[in-house]
C-alpha positions as CSV (number, residue, x, y, z in Angstrom):
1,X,-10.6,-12.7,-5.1
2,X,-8.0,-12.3,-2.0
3,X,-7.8,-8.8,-0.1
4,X,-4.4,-8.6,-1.8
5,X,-5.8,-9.4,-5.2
6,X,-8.5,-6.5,-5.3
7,X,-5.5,-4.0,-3.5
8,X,-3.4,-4.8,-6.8
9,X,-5.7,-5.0,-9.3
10,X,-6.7,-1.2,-8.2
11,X,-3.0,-0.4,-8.5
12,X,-2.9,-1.9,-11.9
13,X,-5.7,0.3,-13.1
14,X,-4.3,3.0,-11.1
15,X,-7.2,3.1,-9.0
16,X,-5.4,4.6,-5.9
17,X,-4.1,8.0,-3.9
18,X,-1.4,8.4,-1.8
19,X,-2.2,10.8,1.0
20,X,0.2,13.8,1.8
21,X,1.1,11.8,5.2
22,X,2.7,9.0,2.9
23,X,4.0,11.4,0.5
24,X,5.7,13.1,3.2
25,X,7.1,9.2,4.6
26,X,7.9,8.2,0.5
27,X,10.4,11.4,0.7
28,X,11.5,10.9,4.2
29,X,12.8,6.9,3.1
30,X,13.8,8.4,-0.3
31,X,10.8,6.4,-2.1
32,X,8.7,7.1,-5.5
33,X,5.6,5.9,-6.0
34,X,6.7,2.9,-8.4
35,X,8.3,1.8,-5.5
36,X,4.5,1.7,-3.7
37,X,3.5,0.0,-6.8
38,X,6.4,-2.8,-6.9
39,X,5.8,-3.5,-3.2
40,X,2.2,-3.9,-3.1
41,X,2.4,-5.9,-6.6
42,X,5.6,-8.2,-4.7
43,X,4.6,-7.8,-1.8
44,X,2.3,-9.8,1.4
45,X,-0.4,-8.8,3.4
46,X,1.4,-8.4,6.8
47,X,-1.2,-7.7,9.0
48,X,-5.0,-6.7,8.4
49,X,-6.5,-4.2,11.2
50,X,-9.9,-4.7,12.2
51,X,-10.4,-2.2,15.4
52,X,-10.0,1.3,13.2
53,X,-13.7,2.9,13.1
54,X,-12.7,4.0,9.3
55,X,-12.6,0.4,8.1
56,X,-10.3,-2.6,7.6
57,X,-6.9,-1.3,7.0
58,X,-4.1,-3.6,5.8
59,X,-0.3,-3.7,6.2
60,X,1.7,-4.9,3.1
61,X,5.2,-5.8,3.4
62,X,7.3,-6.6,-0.1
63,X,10.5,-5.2,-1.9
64,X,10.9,-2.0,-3.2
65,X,12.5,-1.7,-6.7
66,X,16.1,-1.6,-4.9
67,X,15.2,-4.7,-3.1
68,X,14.8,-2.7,0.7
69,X,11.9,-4.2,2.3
70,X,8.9,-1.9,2.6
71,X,6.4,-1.4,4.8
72,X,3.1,0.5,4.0
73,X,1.3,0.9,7.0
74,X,-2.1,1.7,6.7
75,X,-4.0,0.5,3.1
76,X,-7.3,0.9,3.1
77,X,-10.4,1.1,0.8
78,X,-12.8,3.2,-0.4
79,X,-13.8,3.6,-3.8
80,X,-9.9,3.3,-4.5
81,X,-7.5,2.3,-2.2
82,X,-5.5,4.8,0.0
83,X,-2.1,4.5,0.8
């Protein structure tokens, strides 16, 4: 399965935490967290980061349920997936 394959199925199953940092950004650009959800399920793999000692990280670009593009910086994986 593709990176962005296993990063939606573990939104599907709701497999996933937003940290307080994005929580913080969400309110800031007046987001909710189905709007995380529809731009990760819409959305592309932008970028994948290789260099970060924590592990591969991915940026996702897609729509938000308005239609404003999105971008989530920093995805990466654990058990679950982090936003």
């Amino acid at each position: 399965m593709s990176a962005i394959g296993r990063i939606r199925q573990k939104i599907l199953s709701k497999e996933y935490y937003i940290s307080w940092h994005a929580e913080e950004e969400m309110l800031e650009d007046e987001l909710e967290r189905a709007d995380i959800e529809h731009t990760i399920l819409h959305g592309e793999i932008e970028r994948k980061l290789t260099e970060d000692v924590r592990g591969t990280r991915y940026r996702i670009l897609g729509p938000a349920r308005d239609g404003r593009q999105t971008l989530l910086q920093r995805m990466s994986q654990r058990r679950s997936y982090d936003v």
